[in-house]
GUMI-491569 format. One line per field, with one value per residue (C-alpha): residue number from 1; residue in three letters; x, y, z. Coordinates in steps of 0.05 Angstrom, whole numbers, padded with zeros to 5 digits. Example, Ala and Ser with C-alpha at 12.3 -4.5 7.8 and 13.67 -1.06 7.14 Angstrom:
balum <- (1;2)
zamar <- (ALA;SER)
east <- (00246;00273)
north <- (-00090;-00021)
up <- (00156;00143)
This chain:
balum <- (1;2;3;4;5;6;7;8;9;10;11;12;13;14;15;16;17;18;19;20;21;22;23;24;25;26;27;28;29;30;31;32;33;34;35;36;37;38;39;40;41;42;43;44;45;46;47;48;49;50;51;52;53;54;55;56;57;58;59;60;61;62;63;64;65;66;67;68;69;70;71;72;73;74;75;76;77;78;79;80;81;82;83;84;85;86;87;88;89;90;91;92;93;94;95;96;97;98;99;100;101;102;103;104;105;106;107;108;109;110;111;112;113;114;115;116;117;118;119;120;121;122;123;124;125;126;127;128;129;130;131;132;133;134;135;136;137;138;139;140;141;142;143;144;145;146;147;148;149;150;151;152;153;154;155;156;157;158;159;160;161;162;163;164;165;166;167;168;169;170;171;172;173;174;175;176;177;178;179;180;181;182;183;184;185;186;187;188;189;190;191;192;193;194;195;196;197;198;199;200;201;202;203;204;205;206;207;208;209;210;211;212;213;214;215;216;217;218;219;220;221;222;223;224;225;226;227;228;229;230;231;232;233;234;235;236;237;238;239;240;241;242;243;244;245;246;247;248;249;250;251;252;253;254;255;256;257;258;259;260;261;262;263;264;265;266;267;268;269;270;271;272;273;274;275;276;277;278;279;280;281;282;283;284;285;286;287;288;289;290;291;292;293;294;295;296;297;298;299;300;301;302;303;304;305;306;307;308;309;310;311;312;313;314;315;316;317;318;319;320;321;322;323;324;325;326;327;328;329;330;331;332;333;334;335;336;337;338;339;340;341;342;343;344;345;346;347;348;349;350;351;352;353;354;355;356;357;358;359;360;361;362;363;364;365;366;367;368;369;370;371;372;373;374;375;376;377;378;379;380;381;382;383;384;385;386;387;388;389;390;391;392;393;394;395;396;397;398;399;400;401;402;403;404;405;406;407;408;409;410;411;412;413;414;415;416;417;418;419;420;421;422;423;424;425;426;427;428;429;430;431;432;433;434;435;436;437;438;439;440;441;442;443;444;445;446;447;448;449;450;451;452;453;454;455;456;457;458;459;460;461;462;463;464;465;466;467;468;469;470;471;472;473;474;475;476;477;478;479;480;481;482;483;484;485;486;487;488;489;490;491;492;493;494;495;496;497;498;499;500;501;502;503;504;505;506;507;508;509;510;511;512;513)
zamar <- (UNK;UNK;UNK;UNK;UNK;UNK;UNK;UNK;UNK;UNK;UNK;UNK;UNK;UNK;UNK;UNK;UNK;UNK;UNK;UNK;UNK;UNK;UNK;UNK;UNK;UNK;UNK;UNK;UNK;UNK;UNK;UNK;UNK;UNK;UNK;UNK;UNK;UNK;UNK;UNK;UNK;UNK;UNK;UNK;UNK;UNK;UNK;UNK;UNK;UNK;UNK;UNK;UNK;UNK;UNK;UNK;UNK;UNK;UNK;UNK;UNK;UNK;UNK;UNK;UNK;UNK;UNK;UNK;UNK;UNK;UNK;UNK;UNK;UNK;UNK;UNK;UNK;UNK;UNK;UNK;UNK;UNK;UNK;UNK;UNK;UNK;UNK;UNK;UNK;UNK;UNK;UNK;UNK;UNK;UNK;UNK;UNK;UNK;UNK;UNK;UNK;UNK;UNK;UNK;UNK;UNK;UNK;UNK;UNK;UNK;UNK;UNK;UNK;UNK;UNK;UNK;UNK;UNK;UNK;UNK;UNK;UNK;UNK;UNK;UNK;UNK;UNK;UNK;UNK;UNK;UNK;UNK;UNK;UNK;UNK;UNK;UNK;UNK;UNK;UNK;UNK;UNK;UNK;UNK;UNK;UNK;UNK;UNK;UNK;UNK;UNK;UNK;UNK;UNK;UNK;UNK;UNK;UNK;UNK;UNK;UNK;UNK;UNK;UNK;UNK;UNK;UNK;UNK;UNK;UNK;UNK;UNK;UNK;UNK;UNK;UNK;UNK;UNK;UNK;UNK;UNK;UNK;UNK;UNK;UNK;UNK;UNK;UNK;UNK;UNK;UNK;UNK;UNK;UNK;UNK;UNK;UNK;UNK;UNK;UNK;UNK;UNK;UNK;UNK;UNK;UNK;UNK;UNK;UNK;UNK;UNK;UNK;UNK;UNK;UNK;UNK;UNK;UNK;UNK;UNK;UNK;UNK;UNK;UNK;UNK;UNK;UNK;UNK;UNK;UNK;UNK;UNK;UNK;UNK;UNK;UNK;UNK;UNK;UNK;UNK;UNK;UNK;UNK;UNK;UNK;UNK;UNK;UNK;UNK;UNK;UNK;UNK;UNK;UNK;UNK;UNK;UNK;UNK;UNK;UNK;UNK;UNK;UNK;UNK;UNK;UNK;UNK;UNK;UNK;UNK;UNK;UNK;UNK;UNK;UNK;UNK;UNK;UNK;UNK;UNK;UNK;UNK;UNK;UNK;UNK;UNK;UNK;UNK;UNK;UNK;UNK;UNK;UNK;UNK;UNK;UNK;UNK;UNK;UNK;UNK;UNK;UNK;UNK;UNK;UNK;UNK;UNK;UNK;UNK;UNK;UNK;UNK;UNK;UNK;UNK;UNK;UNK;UNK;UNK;UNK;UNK;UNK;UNK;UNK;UNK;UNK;UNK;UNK;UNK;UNK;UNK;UNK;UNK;UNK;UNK;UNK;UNK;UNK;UNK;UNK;UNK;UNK;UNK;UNK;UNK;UNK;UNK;UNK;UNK;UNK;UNK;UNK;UNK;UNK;UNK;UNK;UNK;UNK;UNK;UNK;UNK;UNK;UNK;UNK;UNK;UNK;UNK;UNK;UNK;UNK;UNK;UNK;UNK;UNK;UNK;UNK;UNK;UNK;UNK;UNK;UNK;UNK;UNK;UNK;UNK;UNK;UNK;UNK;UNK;UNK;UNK;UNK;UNK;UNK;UNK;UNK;UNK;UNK;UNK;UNK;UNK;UNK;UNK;UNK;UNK;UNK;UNK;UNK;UNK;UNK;UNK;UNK;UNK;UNK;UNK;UNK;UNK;UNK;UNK;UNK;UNK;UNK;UNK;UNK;UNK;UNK;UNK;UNK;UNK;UNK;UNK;UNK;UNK;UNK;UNK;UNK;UNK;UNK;UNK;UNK;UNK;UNK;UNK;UNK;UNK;UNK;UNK;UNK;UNK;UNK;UNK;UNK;UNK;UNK;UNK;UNK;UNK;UNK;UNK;UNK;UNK;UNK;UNK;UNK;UNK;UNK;UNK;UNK;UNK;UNK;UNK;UNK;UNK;UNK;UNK;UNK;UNK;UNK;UNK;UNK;UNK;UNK;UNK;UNK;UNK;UNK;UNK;UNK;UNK;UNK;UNK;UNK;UNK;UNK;UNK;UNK;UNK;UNK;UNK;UNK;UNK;UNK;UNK;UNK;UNK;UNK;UNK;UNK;UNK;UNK;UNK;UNK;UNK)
east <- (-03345;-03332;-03372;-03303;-03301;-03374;-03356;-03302;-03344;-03399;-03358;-03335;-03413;-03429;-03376;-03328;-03255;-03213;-03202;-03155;-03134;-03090;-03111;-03096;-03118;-03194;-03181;-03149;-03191;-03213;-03144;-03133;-03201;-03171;-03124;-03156;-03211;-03186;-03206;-03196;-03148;-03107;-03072;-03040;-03040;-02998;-03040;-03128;-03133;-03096;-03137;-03201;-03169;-03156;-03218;-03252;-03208;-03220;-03294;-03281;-03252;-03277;-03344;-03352;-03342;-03279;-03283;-03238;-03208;-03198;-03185;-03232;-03265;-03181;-03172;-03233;-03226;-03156;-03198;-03258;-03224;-03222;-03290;-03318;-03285;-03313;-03386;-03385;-03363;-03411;-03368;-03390;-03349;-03359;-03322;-03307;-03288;-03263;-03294;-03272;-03303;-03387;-03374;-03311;-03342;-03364;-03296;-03280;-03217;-03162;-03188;-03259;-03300;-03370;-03356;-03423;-03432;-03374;-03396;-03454;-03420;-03391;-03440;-03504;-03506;-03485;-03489;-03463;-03460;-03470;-03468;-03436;-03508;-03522;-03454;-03467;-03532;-03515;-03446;-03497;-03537;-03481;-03454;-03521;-03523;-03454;-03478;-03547;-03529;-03497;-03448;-03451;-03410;-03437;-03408;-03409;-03380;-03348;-03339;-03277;-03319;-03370;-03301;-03287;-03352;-03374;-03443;-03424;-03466;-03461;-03501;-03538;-03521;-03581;-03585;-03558;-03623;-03629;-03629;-03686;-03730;-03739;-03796;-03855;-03852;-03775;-03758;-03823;-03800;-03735;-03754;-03803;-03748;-03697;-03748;-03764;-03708;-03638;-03603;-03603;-03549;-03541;-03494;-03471;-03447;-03429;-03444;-03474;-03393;-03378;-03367;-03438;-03474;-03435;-03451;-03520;-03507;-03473;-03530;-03578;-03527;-03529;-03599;-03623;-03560;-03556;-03484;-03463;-03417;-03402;-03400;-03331;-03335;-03348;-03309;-03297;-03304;-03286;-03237;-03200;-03205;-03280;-03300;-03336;-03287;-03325;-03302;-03321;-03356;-03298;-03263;-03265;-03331;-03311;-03298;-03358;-03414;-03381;-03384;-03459;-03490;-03509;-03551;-03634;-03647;-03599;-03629;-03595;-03571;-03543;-03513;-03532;-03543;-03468;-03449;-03387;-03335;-03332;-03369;-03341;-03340;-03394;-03391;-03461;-03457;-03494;-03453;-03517;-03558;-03611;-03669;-03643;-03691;-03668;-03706;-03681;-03669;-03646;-03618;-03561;-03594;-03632;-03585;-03575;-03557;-03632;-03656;-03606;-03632;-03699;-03689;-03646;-03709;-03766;-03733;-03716;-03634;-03593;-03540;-03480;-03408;-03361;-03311;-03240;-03204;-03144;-03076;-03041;-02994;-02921;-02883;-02866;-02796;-02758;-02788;-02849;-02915;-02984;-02998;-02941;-02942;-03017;-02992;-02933;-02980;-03028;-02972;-02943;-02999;-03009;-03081;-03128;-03088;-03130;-03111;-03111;-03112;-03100;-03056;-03103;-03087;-03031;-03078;-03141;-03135;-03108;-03176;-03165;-03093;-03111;-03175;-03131;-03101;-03117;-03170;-03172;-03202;-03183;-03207;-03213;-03220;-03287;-03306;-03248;-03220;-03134;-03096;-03135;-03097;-03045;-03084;-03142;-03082;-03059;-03133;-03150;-03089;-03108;-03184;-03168;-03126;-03054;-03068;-03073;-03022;-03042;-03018;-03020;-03014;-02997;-02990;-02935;-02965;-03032;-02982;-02954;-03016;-03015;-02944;-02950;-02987;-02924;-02899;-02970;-02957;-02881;-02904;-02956;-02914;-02969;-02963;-02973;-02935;-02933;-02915;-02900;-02919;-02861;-02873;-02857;-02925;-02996;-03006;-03087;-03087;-03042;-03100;-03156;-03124;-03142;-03214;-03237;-03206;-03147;-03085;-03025;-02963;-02899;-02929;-02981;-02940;-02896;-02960;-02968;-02886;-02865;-02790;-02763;-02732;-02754;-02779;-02740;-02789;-02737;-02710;-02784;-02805;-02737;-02753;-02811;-02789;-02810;-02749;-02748;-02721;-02719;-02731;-02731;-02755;-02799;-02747;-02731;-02799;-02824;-02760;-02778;-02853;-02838;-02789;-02836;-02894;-02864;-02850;-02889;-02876;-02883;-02844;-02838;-02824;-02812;-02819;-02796;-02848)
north <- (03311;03264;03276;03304;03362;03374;03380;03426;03470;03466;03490;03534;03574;03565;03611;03556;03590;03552;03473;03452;03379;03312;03271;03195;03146;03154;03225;03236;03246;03307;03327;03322;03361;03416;03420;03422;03467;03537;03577;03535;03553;03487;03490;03424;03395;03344;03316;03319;03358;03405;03408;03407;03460;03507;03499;03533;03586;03612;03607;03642;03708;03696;03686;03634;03555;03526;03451;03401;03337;03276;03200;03147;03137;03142;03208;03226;03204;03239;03300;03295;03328;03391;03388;03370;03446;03471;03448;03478;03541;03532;03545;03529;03470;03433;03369;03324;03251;03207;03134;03062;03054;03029;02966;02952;02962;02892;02865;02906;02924;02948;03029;03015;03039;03068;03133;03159;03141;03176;03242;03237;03255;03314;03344;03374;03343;03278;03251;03200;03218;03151;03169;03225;03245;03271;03294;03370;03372;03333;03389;03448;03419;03410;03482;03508;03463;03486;03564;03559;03614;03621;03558;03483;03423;03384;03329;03299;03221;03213;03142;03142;03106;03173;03215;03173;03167;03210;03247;03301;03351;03424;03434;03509;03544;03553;03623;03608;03595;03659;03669;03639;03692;03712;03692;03722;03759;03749;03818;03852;03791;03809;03877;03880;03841;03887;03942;03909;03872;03893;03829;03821;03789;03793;03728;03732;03686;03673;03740;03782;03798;03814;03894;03911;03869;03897;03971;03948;03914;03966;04020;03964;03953;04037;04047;03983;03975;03906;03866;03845;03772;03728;03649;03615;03574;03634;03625;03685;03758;03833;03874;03924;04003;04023;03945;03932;03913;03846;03784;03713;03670;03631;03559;03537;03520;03559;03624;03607;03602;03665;03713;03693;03692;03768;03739;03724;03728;03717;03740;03694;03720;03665;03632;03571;03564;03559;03486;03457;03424;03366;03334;03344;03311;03351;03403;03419;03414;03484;03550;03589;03605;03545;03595;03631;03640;03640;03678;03666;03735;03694;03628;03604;03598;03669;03739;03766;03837;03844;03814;03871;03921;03913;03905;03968;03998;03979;04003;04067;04057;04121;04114;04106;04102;04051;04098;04095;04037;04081;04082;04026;03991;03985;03925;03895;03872;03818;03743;03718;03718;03712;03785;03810;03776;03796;03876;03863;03839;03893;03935;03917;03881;03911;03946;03890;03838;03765;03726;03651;03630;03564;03578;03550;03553;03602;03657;03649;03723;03749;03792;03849;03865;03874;03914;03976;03936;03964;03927;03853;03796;03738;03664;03610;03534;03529;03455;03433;03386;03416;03421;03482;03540;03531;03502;03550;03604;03590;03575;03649;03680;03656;03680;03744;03741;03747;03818;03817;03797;03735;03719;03651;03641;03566;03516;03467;03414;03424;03451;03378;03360;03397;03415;03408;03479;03499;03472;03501;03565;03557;03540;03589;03645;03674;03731;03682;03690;03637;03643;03575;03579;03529;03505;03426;03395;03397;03444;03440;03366;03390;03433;03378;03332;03372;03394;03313;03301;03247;03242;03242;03197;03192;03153;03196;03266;03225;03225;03300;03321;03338;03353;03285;03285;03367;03391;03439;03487;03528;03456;03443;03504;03496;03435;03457;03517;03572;03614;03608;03645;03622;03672;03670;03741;03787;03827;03784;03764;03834;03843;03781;03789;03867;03842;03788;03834;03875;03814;03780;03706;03664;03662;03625;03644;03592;03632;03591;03596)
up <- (-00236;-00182;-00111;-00085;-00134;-00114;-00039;-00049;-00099;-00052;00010;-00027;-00057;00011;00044;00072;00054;00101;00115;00176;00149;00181;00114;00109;00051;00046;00034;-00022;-00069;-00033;-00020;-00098;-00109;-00061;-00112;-00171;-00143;-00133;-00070;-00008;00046;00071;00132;00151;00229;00258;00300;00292;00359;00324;00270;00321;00356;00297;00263;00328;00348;00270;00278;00349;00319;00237;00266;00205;00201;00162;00156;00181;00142;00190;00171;00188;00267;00300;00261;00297;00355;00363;00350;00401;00461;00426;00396;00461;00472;00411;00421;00493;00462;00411;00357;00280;00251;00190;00203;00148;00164;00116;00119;00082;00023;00027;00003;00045;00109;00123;00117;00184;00164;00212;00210;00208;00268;00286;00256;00266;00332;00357;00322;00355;00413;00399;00339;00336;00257;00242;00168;00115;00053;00004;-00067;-00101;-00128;-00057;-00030;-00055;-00026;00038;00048;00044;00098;00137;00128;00141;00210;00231;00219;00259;00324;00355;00326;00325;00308;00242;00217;00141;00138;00071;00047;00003;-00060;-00059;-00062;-00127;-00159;-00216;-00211;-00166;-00173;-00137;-00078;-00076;-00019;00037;00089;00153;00205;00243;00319;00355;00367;00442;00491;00501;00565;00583;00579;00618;00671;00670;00677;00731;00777;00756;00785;00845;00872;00895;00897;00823;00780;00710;00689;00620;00570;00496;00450;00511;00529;00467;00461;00439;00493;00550;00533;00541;00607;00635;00615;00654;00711;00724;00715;00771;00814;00790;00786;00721;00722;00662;00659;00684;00619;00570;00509;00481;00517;00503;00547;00564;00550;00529;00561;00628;00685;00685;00724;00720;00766;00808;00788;00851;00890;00955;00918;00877;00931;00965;00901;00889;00961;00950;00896;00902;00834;00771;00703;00650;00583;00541;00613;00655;00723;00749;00772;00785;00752;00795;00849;00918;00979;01024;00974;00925;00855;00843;00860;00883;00934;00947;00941;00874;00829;00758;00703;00630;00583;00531;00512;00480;00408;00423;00411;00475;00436;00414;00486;00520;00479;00492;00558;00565;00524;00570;00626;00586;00613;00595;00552;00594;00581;00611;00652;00645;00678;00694;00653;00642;00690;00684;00664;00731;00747;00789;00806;00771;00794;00770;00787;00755;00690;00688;00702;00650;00600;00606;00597;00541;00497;00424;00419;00395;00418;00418;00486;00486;00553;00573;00641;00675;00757;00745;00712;00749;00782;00715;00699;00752;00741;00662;00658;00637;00577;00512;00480;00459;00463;00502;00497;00549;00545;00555;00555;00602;00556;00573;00501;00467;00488;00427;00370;00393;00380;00320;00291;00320;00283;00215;00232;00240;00180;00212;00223;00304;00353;00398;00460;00483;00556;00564;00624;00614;00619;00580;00527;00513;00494;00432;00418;00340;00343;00340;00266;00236;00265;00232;00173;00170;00190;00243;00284;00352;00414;00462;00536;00567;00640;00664;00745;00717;00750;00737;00794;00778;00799;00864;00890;00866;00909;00969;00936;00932;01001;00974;01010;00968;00970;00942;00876;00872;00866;00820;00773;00778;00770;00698;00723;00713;00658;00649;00591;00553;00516;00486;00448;00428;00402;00354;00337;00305;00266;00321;00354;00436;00490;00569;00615;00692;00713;00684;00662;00616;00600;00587;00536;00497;00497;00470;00415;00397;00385;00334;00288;00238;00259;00316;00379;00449;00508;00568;00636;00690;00746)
């Protein structure tokens, strides 16, 4: 067989079901072996941060890789913003990227590029494959890198000639590296401050706010008094009914430094010491106090579960249920408002609902007005890179098989950045509903004018203002395959989101704001 046919089979013995794709010419070989090969899920993007996007909101709720297919350095390079997302989220990828041929490299043709050094940048794994002889084994290294917890990026170069060549031989799958296991004495530190300290945070981040770890928090949290927060750039977090009622650390640096002055000592589970986006003009980078001391539970590539546990353990925490956040709210009525669509939401959301949320300024307070939602799961952008809220959508629909309802909650303007969600989600009929967050500016850059202390002008707004010509989401979503409504109140809004809940297809709504 030729090494294409052995990188599909391969994928395929080592649990990789699903490839997000934007071929071009050095792949098709391996687009023909996808169809020769039986077994592999292809779901077309138009544009690679599509493709980037997908592959990690699957690996976000399928809690496995799928591979991507991008053409040459450009193909990846279209991709990077949303695999610089990915990686912070630490999502599992196996990126494939097409490459000229071995022995056309040193023509530098038009495409060529340094492939590998880009991946470097985004990818915890970074290899070229160059013979068909060791494509099969090469692909089950890379699968095995992209599965080591809690997620990584790894990325196999595939000259087009090793696609071609005969020789391909089967690589045999290898078990996924376990969690690292935890550190000596973390947990009898953790505990002993936890005993003797009262201004004690526990920040939170990647699988600790998922629904098992925050039973165990909240059993720690009632048995110490300590305050439970999780990261601002968590990816991925449990809520709603039988969830804790748990709020992130503040976007912006004033709210920041106010919600963790209580705070002398912050136990980490999975988490970072909380630092800025930017840097600010007589602002610090760090959000805590200057004499916090930070003690590490566990770390990112440790499972915070097991650390919880046995923290929850040697403190002998009663079991303790999460109380009842109250009934639901009602679907507000009248003008829109970040409150309200929050409350309407909550309202109306199907039970085990996935949230993308990519609304960015507009849904900042959204948290507190939807604690009484029935559970779901909602997603954030965690790397910063604007344009994941979509593909990140329609990637998390087909990872949770098209059986859940999600809800993408969508600035305007980040939206344009990856529009051609939109077709994929057409074309593969998923259950996704997208609410377009319409104010016609990049209201973000608005306030971050004031933050850096820069004095806009006329040209400068300009910059900022999407209104001229306006875009008409209702028009775009048509244009690629996905019905559209407009609505200006939340009457209106709450009608469409109800009728677009019950049906088994993607719809947009554009809610002027």
């Amino acid at each position: 067989m030729n090494g294409a046919k052995s990188l599909v089979q391969t994928l395929l013995a080592a649990g990789i079901d699903t490839c997000f794709a934007n071929p071009g010419t050095s792949e098709m070989h391996f687009v023909a072996a996808l169809d020769q090969v039986p077994g592999m899920k292809c779901v077309l993007g138009l544009q690679e941060n599509v493709v980037t996007g997908m592959a990690d909101g699957y690996y976000r709720m399928a809690r496995k890789p799928a591979c991507t297919l991008l053409h040459c350095a450009p193909g990846l390079a279209n991709g990077m913003g949303n695999l610089h997302n990915a990686r912070r989220a630490r999502s599992g990828i196996v990126n494939i990227v097409g490459d000229q041929a071995i022995y056309h490299r040193p023509f530098d043709a038009p495409l060529t590029g340094d492939t590998a050094g880009m991946a470097q940048t985004v990818s915890a794994w970074v290899r070229t494959s160059n013979s068909a002889e060791e494509l099969g084994r090469d692909a089950v290294e890379a699968v095995r890198a992209a599965s080591t917890y809690p997620g990584q990026i790894a990325t196999l170069i595939l000259p087009a000639d090793v696609s071609w060549q005969e020789g391909g031989q089967v690589g045999t799958p290898m078990a996924a590296a376990r969690p690292s296991p935890l550190d000596p004495g973390a947990v009898d530190r953790a505990a002993k401050i936890l005993r003797d300290r009262d201004d004690v945070l526990l920040l939170m981040a990647g699988p600790a706010v998922l629904a098992e770890g925050q039973k165990l928090a909240w059993r720690i949290a009632q048995a110490t008094g300590a305050k439970v927060m999780a990261s601002y750039v968590t990816s991925h977090l449990a809520r709603g009914q039988g969830r804790m009622p748990l709020e992130r650390v503040p976007y912006s640096m004033e709210a920041a430094i106010q919600a963790l002055k209580p705070f002398g000592h912050i136990i980490l589970v999975n988490a970072a010491p909380p630092v800025g986006f930017f840097g600010y003009p007589d602002m610090p980078s760090v959000q805590h106090r200057s004499d916090a001391v930070f003690h590490t539970l566990s770390r990112p590539d440790q499972d915070p579960v097991e650390a919880l546990a046995a923290l929850a353990h040697t403190l002998g925490a009663p079991e303790a249920c999460i109380p009842n956040p109250g009934p639901r709210p009602e679907a507000v009525r009248g003008t829109p408002s970040p409150e309200g669509l929050a409350q309407t939401l909550a309202a109306l959301m199907p039970e085990n609902s996935i949230i993308s949320d990519e609304s960015i300024s507009y849904g900042r307070g959204f948290y507190k007005f939807t604690h009484a939602a029935p559970a779901h799961d909602w997603l954030h952008l965690a790397g910063g890179a604007i344009g994941d809220g979509m593909p990140v959508a329609t990637g998390a629909a087909l990872g949770a098989g098209k059986q859940r309802r999600v809800i993408n909650l969508q600035a305007d303007g980040s939206a344009m950045y990856s529009l051609q969600s939109l077709w994929t989600q057409a074309r593969e009929q998923l259950p996704v509903t997208t609410i377009i967050l319409n104010n016609s500016k990049y209201n973000i850059l608005i306030g971050e004018y004031a933050n850096v202390g820069a004095t806009p002008g006329d040209t400068a707004m300009s910059m900022l203002d999407l209104g001229n010509p306006s875009l008409d989401w209702v028009r775009l979503a048509n244009g690629m395959g996905v019905e559209a409504a407009r609505a200006t109140t939340l009457d209106t809004c709450a009608d469409l989101m109800a009728s677009s809940f019950g049906r088994p297809a993607p719809f947009l709504i554009e809610l002027m704001i």
